[in-house]
ZAKEVEX-266811 format. One record per residue (C-alpha): residue in three letters; y, x, z. Coordinates in steps of 0.25 Angstrom, whole numbers, padded with zeros to 4 digits, always signed. Each point is the difference from the previous one (the first is absolute). Layout:
<atoms>
ALAYXZ;...
</atoms>
This chain:
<atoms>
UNK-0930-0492-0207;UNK+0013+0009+0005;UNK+0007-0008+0013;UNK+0014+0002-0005;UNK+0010-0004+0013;UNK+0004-0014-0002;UNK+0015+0004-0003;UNK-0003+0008-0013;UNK-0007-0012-0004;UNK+0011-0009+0005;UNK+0010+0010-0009;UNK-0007+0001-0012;UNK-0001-0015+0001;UNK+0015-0003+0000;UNK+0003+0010-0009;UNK-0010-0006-0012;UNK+0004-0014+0002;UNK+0016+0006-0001;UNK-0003+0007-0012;UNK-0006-0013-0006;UNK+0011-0009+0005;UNK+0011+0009-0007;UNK-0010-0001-0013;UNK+0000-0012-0001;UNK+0014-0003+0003;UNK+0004+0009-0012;UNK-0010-0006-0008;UNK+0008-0015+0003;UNK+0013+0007-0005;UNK-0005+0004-0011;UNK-0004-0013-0004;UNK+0013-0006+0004;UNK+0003-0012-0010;UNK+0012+0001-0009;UNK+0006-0011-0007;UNK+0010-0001-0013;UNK+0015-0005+0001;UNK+0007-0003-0011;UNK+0011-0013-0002;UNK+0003-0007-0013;UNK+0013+0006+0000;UNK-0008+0016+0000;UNK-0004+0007-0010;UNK-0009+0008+0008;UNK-0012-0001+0009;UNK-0001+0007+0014;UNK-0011+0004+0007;UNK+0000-0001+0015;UNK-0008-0001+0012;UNK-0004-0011+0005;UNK+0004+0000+0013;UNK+0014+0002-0003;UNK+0010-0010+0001;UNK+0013-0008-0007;UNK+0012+0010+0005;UNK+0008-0007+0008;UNK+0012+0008-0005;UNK+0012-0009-0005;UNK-0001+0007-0013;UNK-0015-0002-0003;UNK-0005-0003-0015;UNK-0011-0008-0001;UNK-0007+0013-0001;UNK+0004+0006+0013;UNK-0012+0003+0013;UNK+0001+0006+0011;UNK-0010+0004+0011;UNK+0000-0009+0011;UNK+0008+0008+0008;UNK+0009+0003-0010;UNK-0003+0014-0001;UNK-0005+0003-0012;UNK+0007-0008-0012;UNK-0001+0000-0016;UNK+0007-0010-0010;UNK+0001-0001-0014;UNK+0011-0007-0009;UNK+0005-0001-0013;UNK+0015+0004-0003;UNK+0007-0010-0007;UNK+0004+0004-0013;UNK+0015+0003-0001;UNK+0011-0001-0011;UNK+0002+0012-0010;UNK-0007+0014+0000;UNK-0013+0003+0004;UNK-0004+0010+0009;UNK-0009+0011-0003;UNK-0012+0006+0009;UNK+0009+0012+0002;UNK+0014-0007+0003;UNK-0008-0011+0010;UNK-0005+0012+0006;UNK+0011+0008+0003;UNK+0007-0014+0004;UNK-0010-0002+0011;UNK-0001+0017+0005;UNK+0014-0002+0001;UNK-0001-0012+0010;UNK-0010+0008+0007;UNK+0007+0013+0003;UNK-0008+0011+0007;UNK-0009-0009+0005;UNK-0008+0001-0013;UNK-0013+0009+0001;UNK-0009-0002-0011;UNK+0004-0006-0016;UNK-0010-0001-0013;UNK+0005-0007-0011;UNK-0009-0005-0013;UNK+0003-0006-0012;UNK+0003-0013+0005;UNK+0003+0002+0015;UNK+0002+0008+0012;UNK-0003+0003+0014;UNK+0009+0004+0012;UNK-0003+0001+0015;UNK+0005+0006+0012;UNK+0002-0002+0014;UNK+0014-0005+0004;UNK+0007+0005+0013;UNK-0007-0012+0008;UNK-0012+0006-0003;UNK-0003-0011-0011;UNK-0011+0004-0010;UNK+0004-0006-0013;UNK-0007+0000-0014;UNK+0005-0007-0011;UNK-0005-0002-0013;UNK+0008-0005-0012;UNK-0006-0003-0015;UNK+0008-0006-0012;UNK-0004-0007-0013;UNK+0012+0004-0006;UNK+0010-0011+0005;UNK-0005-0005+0012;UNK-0005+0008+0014;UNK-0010-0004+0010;UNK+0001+0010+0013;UNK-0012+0001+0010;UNK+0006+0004+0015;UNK-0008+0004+0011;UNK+0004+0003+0014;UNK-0006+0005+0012;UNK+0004+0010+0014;UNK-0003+0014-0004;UNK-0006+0003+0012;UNK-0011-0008-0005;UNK-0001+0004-0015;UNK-0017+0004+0003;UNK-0001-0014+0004;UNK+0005-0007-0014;UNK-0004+0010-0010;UNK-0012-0006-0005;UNK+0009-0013-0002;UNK+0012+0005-0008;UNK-0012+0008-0009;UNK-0006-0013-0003;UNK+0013-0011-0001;UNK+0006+0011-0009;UNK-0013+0004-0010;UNK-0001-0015+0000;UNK+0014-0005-0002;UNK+0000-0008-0014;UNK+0015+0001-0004;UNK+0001-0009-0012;UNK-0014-0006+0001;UNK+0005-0014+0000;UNK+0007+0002-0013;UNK-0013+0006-0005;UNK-0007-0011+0004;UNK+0007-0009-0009;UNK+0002+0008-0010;UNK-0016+0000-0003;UNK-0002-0014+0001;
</atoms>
């Protein structure tokens, strides 16, 4: 057996156990739990993280969370249903890039919905997603600081492939 000096040893010790500590701390996040929200009111169902938390914002919906430190928010709400005409995916959106002004970086539309998001001059990352059925529009809104954009990314992935618009409505309808 080759003496190695008790220092390399020592070395190669810390490093292998910090190596398995960061492992094992990713796989946790991985695993994080997510839980469903959605109200009798909604006509969608939102995805989140579990360890998120009710917004303590005075304009919160039912479906509004927050992390605990308020950092890194998401909310989705119906918008009530108005008198007279209805709103089509292109006049919506160009309704909602006028309320953003240059801020807007980034817009997909579908057949039924689009996306805008942006950083405002805060440094507010913002991503908001809204579908229609044709009368009605639900809108998914995420907020979080850009500077921290790499931190959140895998969660606004997931809440918006998993956002359910009109599943509620869905629901019923196969009863």
């Amino acid at each position: 057996m080759i003496p190695y000096p008790r220092s390399i040893f020592f070395r190669v010790f810390m490093a292998a156990t910090l190596i398995c500590v960061v492992a094992a701390e990713a796989a946790r996040k991985e695993e994080e739990k997510w839980n469903a929200c959605s109200t009798p009111q909604t006509e969608f169902v939102l995805q989140i993280p579990a360890s998120l938390i009710h917004s303590t914002a005075k304009t919160a919906t039912g479906c509004s969370f927050q992390t605990p430190d308020g950092e890194f928010n998401v909310e989705a709400v119906v918008q009530p249903k108005t008198a007279g005409k209805v709103e089509t995916v292109d006049e919506r959106m160009q309704k909602e890039i006028g309320l953003l002004g240059d801020t807007l970086t980034y817009k997909k539309k579908g057949e039924n919905w689009f996306v805008l998001s942006g950083v405002t001059p805060d440094g507010t990352e913002y991503y908001r997603k809204l579908y229609t059925n044709g009368v009605e529009w639900v809108t998914l809104r995420i907020t979080y600081p850009h500077a921290v954009s790499k931190t959140y990314g895998k969660w606004v992935t997931r809440i918006d492939k998993t956002f359910a618009p009109f599943a509620m409505r869905a629901e019923k309808k196969g009863d």
